[in-house]
N, C-alpha and C positions, 0 to 999 in steps of 0.2 A: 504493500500500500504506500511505500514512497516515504515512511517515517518511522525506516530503521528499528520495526517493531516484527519481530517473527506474526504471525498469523495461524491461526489454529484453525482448520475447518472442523468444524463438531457437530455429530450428527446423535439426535436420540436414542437411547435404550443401543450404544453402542461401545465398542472401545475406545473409542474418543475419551471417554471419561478418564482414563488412564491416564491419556496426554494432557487435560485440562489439569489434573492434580499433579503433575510434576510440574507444569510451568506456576503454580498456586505455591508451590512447595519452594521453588529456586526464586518466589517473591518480586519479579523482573516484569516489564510492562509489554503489554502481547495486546493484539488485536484476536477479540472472535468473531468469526460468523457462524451462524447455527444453522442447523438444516434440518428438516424436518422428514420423516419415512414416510411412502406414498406404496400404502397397500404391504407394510412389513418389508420395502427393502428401500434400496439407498434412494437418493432424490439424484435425479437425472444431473443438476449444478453441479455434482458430483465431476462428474466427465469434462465440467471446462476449467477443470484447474489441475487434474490427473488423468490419466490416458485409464487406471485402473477403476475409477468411480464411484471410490469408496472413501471411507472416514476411518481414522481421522486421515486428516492431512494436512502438513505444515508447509506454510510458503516462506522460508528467511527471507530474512530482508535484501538480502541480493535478486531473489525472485525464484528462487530453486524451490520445488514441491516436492515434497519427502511422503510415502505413505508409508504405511505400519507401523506399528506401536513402538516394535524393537528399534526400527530405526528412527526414527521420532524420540524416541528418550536418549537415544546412542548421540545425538545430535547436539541436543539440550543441552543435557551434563557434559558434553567436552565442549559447548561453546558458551554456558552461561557459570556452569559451577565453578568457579575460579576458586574456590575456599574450596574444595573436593569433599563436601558435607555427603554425597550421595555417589559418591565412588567408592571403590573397593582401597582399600590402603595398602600400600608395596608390602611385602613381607616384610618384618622385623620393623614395622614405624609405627606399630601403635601395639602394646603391653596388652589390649584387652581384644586385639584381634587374633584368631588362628589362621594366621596365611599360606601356612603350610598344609591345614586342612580344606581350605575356604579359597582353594587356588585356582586358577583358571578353569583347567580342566572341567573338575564340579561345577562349574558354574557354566560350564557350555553343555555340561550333561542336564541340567535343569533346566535351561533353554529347551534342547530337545526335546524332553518330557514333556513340558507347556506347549509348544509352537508343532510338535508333529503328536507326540501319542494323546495328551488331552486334549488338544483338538481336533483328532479324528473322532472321538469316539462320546466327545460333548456333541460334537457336531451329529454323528450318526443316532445317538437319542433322540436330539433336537429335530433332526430329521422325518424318526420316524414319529415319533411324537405329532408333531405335523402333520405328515401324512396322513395318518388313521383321523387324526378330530377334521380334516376337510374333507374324508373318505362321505359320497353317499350314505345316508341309516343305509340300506342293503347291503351297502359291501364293507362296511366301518366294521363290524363283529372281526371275520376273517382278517381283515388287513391289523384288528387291534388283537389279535392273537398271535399275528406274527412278530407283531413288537413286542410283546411281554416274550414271546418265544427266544427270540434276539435279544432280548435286553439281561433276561437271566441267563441265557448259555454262555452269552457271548462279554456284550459292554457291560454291561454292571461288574461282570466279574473282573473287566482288566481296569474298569476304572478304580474299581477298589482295590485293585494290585497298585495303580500308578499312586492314589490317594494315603496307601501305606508306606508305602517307597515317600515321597515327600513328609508325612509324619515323622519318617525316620529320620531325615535329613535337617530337620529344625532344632534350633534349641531354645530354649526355653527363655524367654522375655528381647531374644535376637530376632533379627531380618534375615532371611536367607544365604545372604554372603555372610553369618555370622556377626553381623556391624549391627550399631546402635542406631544407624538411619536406615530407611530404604536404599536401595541400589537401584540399576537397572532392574536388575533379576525381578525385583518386587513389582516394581509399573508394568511388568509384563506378564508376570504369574497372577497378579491379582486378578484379573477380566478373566483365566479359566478358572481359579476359583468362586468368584462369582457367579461365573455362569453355569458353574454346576452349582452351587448352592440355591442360585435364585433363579437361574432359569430351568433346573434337570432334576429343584427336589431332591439334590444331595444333601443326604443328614451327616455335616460336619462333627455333630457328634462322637461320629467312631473317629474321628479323627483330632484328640485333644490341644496337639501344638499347631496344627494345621488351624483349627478354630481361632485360638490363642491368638496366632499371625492375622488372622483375617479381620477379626476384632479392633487390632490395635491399628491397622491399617485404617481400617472404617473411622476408626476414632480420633485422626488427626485434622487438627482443625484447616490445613490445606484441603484433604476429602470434603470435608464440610461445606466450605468457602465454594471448589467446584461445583458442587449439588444444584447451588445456590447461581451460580453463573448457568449452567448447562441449561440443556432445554426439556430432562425428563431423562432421567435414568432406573432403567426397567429390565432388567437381566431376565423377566419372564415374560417380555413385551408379546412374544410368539406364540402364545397359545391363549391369547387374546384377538390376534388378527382373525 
């Protein structure tokens, strides 16, 4: 927009939210514009600011359009965080980090789990989910017995494989890199824990530090402040269309 202000495109009941609450969190002055879904999916505005025409998307102020979440906070934190309050800390510079535990590696394996296995398999509940509540009454029975069939054989079961595997991985009153802040890791893990919580009817429950994280996450008053900017955020938006 011409006044050296990053740009956020944010679109409803989306992960946009993730990017609205890191630039609320790095406290730095940003333009938004909102967008609203047309019939459960993206708004067509979408396409004239990214060839992919989806949300978020951030425009720098040089004019470059960034989409996804990862790379949107990958952007943020190495061009706004100059104090490195939400970066990972070198090994051996900070007493209360394990950077020999909490080292790259781990942290690009917990990428993976978020960005490919929980989001296959959020996505394929969500899916069939969908499917069956817009199925005909005639054909809705069958089509909703094939999702409970697939959801207990199959997804439920590796989501509670991948949901224990992250349980395991946390510690108790930390962020995921181990650190007293968020990191990347969190801005982008938090949208599939949500979206299993509030849109797939995952009971966090069986899952105690997982909750713990999710909780504390929700509770920071940058989350808050976003809520309050955005234009409706709704992890279950989908089975309301």
């Amino acid at each position: 927009m011409g006044d050296n202000k990053p740009t956020l495109h944010y679109m409803q009941n989306s992960g946009s939210h993730q990017s609205l609450w890191l630039l609320e969190e790095l406290g730095i002055e940003y333009n938004l514009v909102l967008h609203k879904r047309v019939h459960g999916r993206a708004a067509a505005a979408l396409r004239d600011t990214h060839p992919l025409g989806k949300a978020p998307q951030l425009i720098t102020p040089s004019g470059r359009a960034i989409a996804e979440r990862s790379a949107i906070a990958f952007y943020l934190i190495e061009t706004y965080d100059g104090a490195g309050r939400f970066k990972v800390p070198p090994i051996g510079s900070d007493p209360n980090h394990d950077g020999v535990k909490n080292d790259r590696v781990r942290e690009e394996q917990l990428f993976s789990l978020a960005m490919t296995s929980l989001n296959q398999f959020l996505s394929m509940k969500s899916t069939m989910g969908g499917l069956s509540a817009a199925m005909p009454f005639f054909l809705r029975p069958p089509v909703w017995a094939l999702k409970v069939a697939l959801e207990n054989w199959y997804i439920d079961v590796e989501l509670d494989n991948c949901f224990k595997f992250l349980d395991s991985e946390l510690e108790e009153g930390k962020y995921l890199n181990g650190t007293s802040q968020p990191t990347r890791l969190d801005f982008v893990m938090q949208f599939y824990v949500d979206f299993a919580a509030e849109g797939c009817l995952l009971d966090l429950n069986k899952y105690p530090k997982v909750k713990e994280w999710y909780e504390r996450c929700i509770s920071r008053d940058a989350w808050k402040t976003a809520l309050e900017k955005g234009n409706g955020y709704d992890m279950g938006f989908w089975r309301k269309v």
